[in-house]
N, C-alpha and C positions, 0 to 999 in steps of 0.2 A: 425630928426623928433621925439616929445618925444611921448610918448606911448598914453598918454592921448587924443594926437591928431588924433592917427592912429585908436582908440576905435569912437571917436567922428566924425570925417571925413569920414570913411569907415564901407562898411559893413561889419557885425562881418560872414554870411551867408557862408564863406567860413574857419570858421578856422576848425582845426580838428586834433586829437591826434598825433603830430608826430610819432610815433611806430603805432598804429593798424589801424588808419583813424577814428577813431569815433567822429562824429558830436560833436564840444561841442560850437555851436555855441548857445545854449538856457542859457551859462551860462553869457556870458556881461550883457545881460540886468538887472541879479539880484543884480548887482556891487550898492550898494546906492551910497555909499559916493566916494572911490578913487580903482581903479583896485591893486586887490592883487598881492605880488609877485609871487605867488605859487599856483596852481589847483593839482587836483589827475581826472585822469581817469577814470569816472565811470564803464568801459568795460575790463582796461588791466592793472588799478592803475599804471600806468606812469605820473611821479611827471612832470607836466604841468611849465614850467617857461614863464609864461605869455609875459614876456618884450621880447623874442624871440620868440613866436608862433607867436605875433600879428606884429611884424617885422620879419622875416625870415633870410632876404637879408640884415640887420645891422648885423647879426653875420657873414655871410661866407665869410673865408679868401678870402684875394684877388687873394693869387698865387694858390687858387683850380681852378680844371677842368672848374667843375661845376659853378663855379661863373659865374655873366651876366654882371660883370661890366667891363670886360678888353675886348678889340678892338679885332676884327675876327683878323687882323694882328698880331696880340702878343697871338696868341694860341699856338706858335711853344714853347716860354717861359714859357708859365703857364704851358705847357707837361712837361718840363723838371721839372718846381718846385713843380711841384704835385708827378711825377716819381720819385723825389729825397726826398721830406716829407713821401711818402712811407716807407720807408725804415727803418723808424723808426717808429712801428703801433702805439704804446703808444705816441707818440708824437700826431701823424697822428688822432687820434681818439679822443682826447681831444680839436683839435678844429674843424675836422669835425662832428656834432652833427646830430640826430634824426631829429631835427627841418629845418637842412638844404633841402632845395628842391631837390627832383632826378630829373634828366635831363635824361632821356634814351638817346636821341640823343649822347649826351657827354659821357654818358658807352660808347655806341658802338664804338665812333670816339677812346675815349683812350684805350679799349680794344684792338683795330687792329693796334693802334701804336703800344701801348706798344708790341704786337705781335714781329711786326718787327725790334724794338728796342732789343728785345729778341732775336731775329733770327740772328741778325747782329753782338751782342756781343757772341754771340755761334759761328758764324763763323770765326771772329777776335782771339778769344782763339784757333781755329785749324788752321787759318794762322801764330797762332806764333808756335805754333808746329813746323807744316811744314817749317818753315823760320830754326828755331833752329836744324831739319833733315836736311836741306840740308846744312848748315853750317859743322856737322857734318862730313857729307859725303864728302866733300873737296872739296863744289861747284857742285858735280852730279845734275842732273838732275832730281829733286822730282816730282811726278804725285801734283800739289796744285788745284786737281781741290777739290772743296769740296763736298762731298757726298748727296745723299737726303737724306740717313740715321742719319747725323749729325742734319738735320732741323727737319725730322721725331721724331727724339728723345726729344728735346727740346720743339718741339711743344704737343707732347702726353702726355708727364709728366706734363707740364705745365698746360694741357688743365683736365687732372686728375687730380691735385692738387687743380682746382679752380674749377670745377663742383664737383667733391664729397663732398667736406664740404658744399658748399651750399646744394646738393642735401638733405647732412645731415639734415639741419639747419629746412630745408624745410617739411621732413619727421617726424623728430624727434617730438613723441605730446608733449613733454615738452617743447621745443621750441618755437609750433607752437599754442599747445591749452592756453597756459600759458601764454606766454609772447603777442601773436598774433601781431609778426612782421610782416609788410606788405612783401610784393614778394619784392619788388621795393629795399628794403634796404639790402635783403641778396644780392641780385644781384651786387650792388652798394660794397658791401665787399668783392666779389669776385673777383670781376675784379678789386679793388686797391691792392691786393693780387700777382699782376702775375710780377711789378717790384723786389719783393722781389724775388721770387721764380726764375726769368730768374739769376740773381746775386748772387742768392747761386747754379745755378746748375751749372753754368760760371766759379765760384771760382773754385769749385769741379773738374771740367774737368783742372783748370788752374794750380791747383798742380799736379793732377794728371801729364801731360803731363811736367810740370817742374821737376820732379821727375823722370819722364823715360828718359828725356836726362840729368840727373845727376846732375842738380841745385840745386835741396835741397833733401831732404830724404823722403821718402813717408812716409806721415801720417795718409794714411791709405790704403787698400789693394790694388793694381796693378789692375785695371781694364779697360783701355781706349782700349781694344783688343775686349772687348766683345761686343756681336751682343746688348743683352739685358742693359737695367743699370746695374749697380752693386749695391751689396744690402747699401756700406755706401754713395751712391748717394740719394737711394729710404728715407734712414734714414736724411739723412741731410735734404732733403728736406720737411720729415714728422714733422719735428720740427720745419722749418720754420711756415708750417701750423698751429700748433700748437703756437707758439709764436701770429702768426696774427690772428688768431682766436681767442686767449684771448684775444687781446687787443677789437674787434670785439663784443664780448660776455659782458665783465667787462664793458665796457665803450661806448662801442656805442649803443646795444639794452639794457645793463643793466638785463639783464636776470636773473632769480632765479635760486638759482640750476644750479650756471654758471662752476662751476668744473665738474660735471654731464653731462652738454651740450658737453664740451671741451674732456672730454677723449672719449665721444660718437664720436665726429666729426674725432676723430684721429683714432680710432679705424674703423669706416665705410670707413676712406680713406684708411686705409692699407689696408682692408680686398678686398676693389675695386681695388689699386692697384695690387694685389696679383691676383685676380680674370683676370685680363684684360692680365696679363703676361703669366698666364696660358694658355689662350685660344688663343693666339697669339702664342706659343710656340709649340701649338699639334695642329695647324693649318698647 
């Protein structure tokens, strides 16, 4: 459908700034001659690309969550190739854009997958453990029951790593009075945020534990003993955030002052992290 059609055919009454929502449905009608490539924002100066505001659903990939054009039946697929474009945020953020529609229903459904997709690859990394212990042991008898401690931890980290930077995002008035991101889209970058983050704390437990039955050499300090994380888990995982949170900032809201925003957001997540360990610790 070309542009000109979707301007003439439909009413314009519903379009509006992807980044802040700002009505800019008073500008079609001033169009004389043919619809420009380019608008600016009167409220948040967010460079408007018309051919996508006025279509939405011609730009979003087919293998996103959020897309409305693939079959209730092939949702188990588009999890996996949304889960799996994740993984790469600069990739991931270059074709899911501002303009694309949030679907809240579709956070919630992928957040509590991805959840348990998380929960399951954390368990699977302490079944090989135990598998490679009891090898060890000459066939003995290992306890493989898996701990609530093991889910506790994966879950808590993860669940701090995707609420503080948005909390950040949210707070922060540079962020917030500046760029005036809607709620809907830091949400939407949090929760594609948590495949990475289950896959680096995964990794991390999976040398660790190949390390202590003598596979490779630890590459970094001995800690799969302790109650708490260990601090180059809490680290690895802060640079995740940081990695996905640039690509979030540079390319998805396009924010001013985007290195400003990023050492903020890593910084309020350590600082929470640090805070929440504390209080759990003298509890």
């Amino acid at each position: 459908m070309g542009i000109a059609t979707v301007v003439n055919s439909t009413s314009t009454s519903w379009i509006r700034c992807p980044r802040c929502g700002y009505d800019l449905s008073a500008l079609p009608p001033t169009w004389e001659a043919a619809c420009p490539l380019y608008g600016l924002c009167s409220e948040c100066g967010y460079e408007v690309e018309w051919s996508v505001v006025l279509d939405p659903q011609g730009r979003v990939p087919g293998w996103f969550f959020e897309a409305e054009i693939f079959s209730r039946w092939a949702w188990g697929r588009v999890f996996v190739q949304t889960w799996l474009a994740a993984l790469v945020p600069w990739m991931f953020w270059k074709r899911v854009r501002l303009e694309t529609p949030v679907r809240i229903r579709c956070l919630w459904w992928f957040a509590a997958v991805a959840l348990v997709v998380g929960g399951g690859l954390r368990i699977g990394v302490e079944w090989v453990f135990l598998l490679g212990m009891s090898q060890l042991a000459g066939g003995a008898l290992v306890d493989a029951v898996v701990s609530v401690r093991i889910l506790t931890e994966i879950f808590t980290l993860i669940g701090l790593c995707t609420l503080l930077p948005a909390g950040a995002v949210l707070v922060l008035p540079q962020s917030r009075r500046a760029a005036k991101v809607r709620p809907a889209h830091v949400w939407r970058a949090a929760v594609y945020g948590t495949p990475g983050l289950s896959v680096v704390i995964c990794l991390y437990w999976l040398q660790e534990y190949a390390a202590a039955l003598g596979w490779i050499p630890f590459l970094v300090e001995p800690g799969y003993l302790l109650a708490a994380p260990p601090a180059a888990l809490v680290t690895v995982s802060l640079l995740w955030v940081v990695i996905w949170w640039s690509g979030v900032v540079i390319l998805y809201m396009r924010m001013r002052h985007a290195m400003m925003v990023i050492v903020s957001i890593a910084l309020l997540t350590f600082l929470g992290i640090m805070a929440y360990h504390g209080v759990v610790y003298w509890l």
